[in-house]
C-alpha positions in Angstrom: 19.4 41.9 0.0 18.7 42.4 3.2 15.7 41.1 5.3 13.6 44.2 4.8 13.8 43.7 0.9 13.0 40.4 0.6 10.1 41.1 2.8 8.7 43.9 0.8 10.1 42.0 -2.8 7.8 38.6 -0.9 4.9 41.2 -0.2 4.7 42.2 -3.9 5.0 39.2 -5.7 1.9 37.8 -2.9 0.0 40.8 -3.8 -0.2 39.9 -7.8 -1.1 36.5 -6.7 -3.7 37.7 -4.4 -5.4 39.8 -7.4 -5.4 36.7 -9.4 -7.9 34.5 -7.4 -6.2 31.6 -7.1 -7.6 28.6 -6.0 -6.9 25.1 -4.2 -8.4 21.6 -4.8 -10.1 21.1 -1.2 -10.8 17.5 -2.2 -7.8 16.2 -3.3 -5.9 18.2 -0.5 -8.9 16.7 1.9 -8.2 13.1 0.5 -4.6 13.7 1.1 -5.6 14.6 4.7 -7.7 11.0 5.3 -4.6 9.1 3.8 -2.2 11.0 6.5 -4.6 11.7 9.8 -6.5 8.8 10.6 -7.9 10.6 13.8 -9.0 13.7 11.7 -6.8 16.4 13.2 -5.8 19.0 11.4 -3.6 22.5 12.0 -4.8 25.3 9.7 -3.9 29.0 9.8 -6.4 31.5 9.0 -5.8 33.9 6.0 -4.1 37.4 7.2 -4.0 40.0 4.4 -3.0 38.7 0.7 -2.3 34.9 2.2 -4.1 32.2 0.1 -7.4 31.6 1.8 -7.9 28.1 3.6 -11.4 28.7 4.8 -13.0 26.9 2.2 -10.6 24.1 3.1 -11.8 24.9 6.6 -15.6 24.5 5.7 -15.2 21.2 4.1 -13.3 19.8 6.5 -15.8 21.0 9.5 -18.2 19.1 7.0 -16.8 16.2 7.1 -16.1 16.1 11.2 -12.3 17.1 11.7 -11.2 18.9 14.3 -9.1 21.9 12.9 -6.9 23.3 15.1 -5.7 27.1 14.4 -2.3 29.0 15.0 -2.9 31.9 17.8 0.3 34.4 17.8 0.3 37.0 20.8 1.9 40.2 19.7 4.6 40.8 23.3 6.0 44.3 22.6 8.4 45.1 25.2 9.0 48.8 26.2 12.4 49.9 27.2 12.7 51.3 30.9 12.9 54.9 30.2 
């Protein structure tokens, strides 16, 4: 399989998750969170597309006076010289 088909095979199966609502514990991940980062910094990403959401995670946390950091990607496409 190459890496196209397990992207599209990843996509799918995220998909059917996606439609299904899931959930996460915020407090028990939040309590986790206390036990492991003492100075209340945490890294997040924000939800793209069919990703589980963390912005209730986010909300809570804001709440409760951590500093969230989040991922920022730039997009470099590179055009060939013609």
């Amino acid at each position: 399989m190459n890496k196209f088909q397990l992207r599209k095979k990843i996509s799918k199966i995220r998909s059917k998750f996606a439609k299904k609502k899931i959930t996460v514990n915020s407090e028990a991940i939040i309590k986790l969170i206390e036990r492991k980062s003492p100075n209340k910094k945490v890294g997040l990403y924000y939800p793209f597309g069919d990703e589980l959401s963390t912005l209730e995670l986010m909300n809570q946390l804001i709440r409760k006076k951590f500093i969230i950091s989040l991922l920022i990607i730039f997009l470099v496409i590179r055009l060939a010289d013609a």
